[in-house]
N, C-alpha and C positions, 0 to 999 in steps of 0.2 A: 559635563554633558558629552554626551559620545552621538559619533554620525547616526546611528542606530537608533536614535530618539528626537528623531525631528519633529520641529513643531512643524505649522501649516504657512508659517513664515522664516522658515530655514535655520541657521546655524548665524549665528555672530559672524564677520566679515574677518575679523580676528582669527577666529574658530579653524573657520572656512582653509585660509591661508598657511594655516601650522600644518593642518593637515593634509595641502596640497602641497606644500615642500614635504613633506614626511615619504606622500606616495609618490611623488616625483623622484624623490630621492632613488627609495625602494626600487623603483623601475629602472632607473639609471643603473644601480648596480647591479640588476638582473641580467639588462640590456646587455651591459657591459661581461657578461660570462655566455652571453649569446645563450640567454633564458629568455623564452616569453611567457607570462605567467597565463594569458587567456582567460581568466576570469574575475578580471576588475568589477565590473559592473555584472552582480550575477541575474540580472532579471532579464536582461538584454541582450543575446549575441549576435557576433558582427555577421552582414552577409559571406566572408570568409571564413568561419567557424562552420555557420549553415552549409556552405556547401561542403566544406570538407578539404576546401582549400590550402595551399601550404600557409600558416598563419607567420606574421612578423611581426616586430612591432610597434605597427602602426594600431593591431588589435589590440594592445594593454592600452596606447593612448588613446583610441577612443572610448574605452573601458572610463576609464580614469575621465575624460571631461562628462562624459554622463553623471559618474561621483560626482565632480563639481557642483554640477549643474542642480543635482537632487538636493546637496547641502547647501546652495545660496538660497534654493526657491521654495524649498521643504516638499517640495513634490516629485515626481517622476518623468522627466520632460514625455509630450506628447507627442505620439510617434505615429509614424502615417502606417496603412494597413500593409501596406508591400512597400520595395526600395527594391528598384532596377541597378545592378553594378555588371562591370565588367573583369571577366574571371584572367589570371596570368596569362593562360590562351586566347584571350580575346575575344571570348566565346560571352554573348550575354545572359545573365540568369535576371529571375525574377527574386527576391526574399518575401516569405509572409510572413510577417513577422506574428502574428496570431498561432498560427501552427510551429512557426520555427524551423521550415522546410523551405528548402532552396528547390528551385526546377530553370531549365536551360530554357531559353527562349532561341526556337527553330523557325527561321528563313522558310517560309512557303511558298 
């Protein structure tokens, strides 16, 4: 069975595991040549990606527990319409995640 053909009740728990050590691995050793791969979870990216932020990798691991999360549950977890984050400056942005566009939230 491959990640790729989930039923609507996910992946063997088994399953699940092999190939959370496989991509955990995989990003370890990425991690570790000071590579972030940025597109673990391709349906979803992070509010760092969206803005255009310096990405690290905090962005494959969030990447990667989405994966998790679609191969235990067989679905795509449910994600709210925007995510408010706060950018390396300090600065707040808004994400929507429908469009996939970041905008700066300005002090009036």
């Amino acid at each position: 069975m491959s990640i790729f053909s989930l039923t609507s009740k996910g992946l063997p728990l088994t399953e699940v595991l092999d190939y959370a050590v496989q991509i955990a691995s995989a990003l370890a050793a990425a991690h570790a040549a000071d590579i972030v791969h940025r597109d673990i979870s391709v349906e979803v990216r992070s509010p760092e990606q969206a803005s255009a932020s310096l990405l690290d990798h905090g962005t494959d691991i969030s990447g990667w527990v989405l994966v998790l999360y679609e191969m235990i549950a067989g679905k795509r977890p449910l994600l709210m319409s925007g995510v408010v984050y706060l950018d390396r400056d300090r600065q707040y942005h808004v994400y929507d995640v429908a469009s996939g566009k970041s905008r700066q939230i300005t002090q009036e």
